[in-house]
Structure formats: structure tokens, C-alpha cells
TORPA-4810 file (N, C-alpha, C, O; in nm, 3 decimals):
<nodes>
NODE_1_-4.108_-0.192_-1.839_-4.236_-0.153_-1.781_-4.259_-0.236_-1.653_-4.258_-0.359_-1.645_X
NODE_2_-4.279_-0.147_-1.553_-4.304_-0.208_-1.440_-4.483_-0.302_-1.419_-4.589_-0.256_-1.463_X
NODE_3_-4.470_-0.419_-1.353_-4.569_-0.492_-1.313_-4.673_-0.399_-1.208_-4.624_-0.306_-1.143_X
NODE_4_-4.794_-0.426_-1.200_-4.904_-0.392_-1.112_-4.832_-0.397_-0.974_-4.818_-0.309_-0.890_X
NODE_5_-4.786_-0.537_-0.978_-4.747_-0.582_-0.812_-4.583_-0.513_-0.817_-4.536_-0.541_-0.707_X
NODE_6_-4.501_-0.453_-0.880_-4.431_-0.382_-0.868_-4.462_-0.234_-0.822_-4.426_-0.171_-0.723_X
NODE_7_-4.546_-0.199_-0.938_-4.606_-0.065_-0.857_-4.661_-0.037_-0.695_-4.643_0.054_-0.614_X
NODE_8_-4.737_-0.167_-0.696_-4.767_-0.159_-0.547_-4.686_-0.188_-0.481_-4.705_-0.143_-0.368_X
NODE_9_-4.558_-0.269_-0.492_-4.468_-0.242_-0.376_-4.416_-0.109_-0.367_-4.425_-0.066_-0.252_X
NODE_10_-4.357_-0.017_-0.462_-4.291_0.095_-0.467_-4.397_0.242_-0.419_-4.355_0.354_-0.390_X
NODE_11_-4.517_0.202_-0.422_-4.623_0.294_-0.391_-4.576_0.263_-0.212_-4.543_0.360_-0.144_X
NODE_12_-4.579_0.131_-0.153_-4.584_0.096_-0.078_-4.418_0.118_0.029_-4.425_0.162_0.144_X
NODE_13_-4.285_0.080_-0.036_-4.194_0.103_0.039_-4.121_0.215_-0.066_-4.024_0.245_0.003_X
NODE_14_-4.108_0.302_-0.200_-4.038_0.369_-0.241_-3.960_0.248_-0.347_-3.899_0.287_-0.446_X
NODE_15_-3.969_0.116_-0.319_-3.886_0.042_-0.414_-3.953_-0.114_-0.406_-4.029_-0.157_-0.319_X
NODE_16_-3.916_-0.166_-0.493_-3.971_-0.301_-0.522_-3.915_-0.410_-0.433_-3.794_-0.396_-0.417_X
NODE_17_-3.981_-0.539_-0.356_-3.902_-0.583_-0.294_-3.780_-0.678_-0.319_-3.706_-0.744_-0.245_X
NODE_18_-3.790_-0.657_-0.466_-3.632_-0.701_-0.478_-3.513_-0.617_-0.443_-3.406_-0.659_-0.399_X
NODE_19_-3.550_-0.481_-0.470_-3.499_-0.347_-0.455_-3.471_-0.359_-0.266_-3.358_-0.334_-0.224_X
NODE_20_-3.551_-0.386_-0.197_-3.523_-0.352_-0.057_-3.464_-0.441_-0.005_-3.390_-0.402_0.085_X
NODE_21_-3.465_-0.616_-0.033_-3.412_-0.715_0.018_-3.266_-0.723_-0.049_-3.195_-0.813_-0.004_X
NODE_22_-3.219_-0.652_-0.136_-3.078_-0.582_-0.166_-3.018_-0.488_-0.096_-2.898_-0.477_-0.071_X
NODE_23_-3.095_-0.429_-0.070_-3.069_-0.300_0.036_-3.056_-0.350_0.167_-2.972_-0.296_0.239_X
NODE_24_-3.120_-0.437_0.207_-3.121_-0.496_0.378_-2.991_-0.579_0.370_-2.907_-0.564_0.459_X
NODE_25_-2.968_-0.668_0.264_-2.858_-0.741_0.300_-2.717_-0.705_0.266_-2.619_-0.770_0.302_X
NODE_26_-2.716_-0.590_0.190_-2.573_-0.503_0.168_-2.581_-0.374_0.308_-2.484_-0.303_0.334_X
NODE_27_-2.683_-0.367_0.367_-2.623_-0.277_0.501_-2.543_-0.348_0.559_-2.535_-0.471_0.565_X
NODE_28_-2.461_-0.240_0.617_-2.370_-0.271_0.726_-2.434_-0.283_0.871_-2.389_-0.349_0.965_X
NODE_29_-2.546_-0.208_0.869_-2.616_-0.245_0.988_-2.654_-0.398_1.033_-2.632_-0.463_1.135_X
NODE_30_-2.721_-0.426_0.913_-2.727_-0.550_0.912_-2.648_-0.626_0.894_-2.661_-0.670_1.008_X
NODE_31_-2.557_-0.699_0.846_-2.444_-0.762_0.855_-2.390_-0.766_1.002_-2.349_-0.870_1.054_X
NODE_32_-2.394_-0.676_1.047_-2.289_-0.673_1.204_-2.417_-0.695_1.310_-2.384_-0.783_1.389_X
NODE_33_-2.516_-0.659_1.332_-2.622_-0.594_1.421_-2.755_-0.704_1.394_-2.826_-0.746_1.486_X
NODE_34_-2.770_-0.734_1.277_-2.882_-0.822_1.225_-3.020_-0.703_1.178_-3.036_-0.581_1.184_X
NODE_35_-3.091_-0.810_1.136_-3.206_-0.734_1.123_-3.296_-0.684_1.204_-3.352_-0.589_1.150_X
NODE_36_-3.335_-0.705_1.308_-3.415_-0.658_1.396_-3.368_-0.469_1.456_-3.448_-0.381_1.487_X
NODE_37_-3.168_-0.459_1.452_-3.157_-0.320_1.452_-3.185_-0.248_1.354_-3.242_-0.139_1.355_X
NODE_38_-3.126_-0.333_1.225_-3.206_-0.275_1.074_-3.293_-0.176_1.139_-3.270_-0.062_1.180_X
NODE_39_-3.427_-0.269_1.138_-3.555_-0.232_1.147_-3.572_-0.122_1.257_-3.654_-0.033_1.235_X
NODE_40_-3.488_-0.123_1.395_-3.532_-0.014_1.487_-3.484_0.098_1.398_-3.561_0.179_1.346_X
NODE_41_-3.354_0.098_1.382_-3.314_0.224_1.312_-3.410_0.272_1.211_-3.481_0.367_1.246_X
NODE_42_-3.424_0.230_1.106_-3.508_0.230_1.019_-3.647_0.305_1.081_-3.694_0.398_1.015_X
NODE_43_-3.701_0.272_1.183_-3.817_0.322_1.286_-3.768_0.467_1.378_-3.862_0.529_1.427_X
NODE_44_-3.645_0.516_1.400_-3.612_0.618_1.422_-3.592_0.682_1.299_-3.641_0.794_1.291_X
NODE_45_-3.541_0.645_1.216_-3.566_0.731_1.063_-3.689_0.770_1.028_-3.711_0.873_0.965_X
NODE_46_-3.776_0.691_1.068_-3.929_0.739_1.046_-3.977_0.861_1.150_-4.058_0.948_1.118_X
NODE_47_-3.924_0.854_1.257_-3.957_0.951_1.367_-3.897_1.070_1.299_-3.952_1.169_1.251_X
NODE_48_-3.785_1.039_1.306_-3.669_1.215_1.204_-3.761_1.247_1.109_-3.783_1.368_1.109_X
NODE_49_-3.832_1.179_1.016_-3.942_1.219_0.880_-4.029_1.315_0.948_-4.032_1.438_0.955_X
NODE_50_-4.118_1.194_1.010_-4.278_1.252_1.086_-4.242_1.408_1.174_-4.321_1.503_1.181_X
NODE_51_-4.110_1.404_1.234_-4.076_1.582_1.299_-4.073_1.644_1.203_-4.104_1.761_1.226_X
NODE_52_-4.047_1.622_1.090_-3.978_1.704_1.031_-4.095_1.739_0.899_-4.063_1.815_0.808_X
NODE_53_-4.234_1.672_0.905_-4.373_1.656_0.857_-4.343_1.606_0.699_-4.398_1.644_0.596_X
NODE_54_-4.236_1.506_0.718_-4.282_1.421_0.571_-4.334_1.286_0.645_-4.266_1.198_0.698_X
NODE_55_-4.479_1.298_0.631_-4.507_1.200_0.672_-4.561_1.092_0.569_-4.635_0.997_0.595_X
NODE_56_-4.497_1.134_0.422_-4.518_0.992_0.334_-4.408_0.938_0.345_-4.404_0.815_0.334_X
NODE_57_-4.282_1.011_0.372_-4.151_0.957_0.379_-4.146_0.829_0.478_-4.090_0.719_0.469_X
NODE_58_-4.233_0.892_0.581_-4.222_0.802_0.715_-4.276_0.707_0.704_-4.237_0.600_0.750_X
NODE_59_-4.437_0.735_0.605_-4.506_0.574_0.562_-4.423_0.481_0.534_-4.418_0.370_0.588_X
NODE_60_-4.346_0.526_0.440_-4.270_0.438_0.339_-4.137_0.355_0.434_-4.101_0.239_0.414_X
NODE_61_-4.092_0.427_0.515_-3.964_0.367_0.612_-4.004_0.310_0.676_-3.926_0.217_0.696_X
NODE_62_-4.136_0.295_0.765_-4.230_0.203_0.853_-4.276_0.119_0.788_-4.293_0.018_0.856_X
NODE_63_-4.310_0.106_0.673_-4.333_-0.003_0.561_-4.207_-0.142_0.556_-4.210_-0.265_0.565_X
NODE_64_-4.100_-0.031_0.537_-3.985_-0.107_0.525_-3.935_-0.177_0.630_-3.875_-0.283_0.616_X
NODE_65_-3.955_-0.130_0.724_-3.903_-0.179_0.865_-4.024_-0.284_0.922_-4.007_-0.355_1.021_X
NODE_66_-4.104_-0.282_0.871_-4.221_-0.401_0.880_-4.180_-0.520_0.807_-4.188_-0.638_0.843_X
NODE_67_-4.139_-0.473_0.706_-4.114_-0.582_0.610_-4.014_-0.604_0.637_-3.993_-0.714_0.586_X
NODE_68_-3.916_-0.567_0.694_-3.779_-0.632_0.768_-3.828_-0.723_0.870_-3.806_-0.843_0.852_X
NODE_69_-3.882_-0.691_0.958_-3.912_-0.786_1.102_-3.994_-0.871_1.042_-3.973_-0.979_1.098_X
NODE_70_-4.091_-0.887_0.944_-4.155_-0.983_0.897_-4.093_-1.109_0.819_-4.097_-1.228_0.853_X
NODE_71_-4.026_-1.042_0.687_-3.903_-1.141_0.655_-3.809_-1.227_0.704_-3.775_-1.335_0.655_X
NODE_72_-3.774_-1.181_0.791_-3.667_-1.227_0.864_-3.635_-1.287_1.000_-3.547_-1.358_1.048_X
NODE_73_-3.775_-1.207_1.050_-3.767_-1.232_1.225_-3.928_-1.362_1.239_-3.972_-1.404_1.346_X
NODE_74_-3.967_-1.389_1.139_-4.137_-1.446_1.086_-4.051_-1.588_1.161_-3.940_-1.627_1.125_X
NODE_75_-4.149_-1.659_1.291_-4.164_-1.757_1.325_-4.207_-1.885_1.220_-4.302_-1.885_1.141_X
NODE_76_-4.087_-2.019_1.250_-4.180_-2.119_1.137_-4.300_-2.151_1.228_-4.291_-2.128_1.348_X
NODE_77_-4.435_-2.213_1.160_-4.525_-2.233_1.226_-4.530_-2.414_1.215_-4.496_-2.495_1.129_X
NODE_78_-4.600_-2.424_1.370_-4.612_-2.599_1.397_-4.688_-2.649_1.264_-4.714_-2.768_1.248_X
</nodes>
């Protein structure tokens, strides 16, 4: 049985963020390219959705690609 805060991630990206921070670091995009292309691509995948009028699909890939540049690209602070 999934947790509250599980549900809300998967409401939120389609998968839990253990589920996506598996997924980011077994791409090949990432591995070669880093995360920041991750994330553009990921943001043209959302564009291909929104033409194509799944635009929960697109929530969910703009979600993900947020949470890529946030994770990963997140400044330490002074």
C-alpha cells in the first residue's frame, strides 16, 4: 500500500521519486549529456504531449523535468 506522500508524488510526476531518480540516473541521456539535457529533452517531450492535447501527460513531464533541474542543478547556499 502506497503512502499519502507517495500518492502525491505519482499524482504529481506519474511515479514516486524513488521511481524517477532511477529513471534519471539509468538514462543514457544523462550519463553522457548530464542532467540539465535530461531536463530540456524531457521539456520538448512535454511540447510533443501539449500538440498533441495530452495536456496531463505534459503536466507530469514538466513536473519531472523540474524536479531534475532542482535536484541536481540546486545551488549550495552561503
Amino acid at each position: 500500500m502506497q503512502t499519502d506522500l507517495e500518492l502525491g508524488q505519482i499524482n504529481m510526476f506519474d511515479m514516486t521519486t524513488a521511481e524517477l531518480k532511477e529513471m534519471v540516473e539509468t538514462s543514457p541521456t544523462f550519463k553522457v549529456d548530464g542532467p540539465a539535457m535530461l531536463a530540456m529533452s524531457m521539456i520538448s517531450d512535454a511540447q510533443t504531449e501539449m500538440s498533441m492535447g495530452e495536456t496531463e501527460y505534459a503536466r507530469r513531464t514538466m513536473n519531472r523535468a523540474k524536479w531534475i533541474l532542482v535536484e541536481y542543478l540546486k545551488q549550495p547556499r552561503d
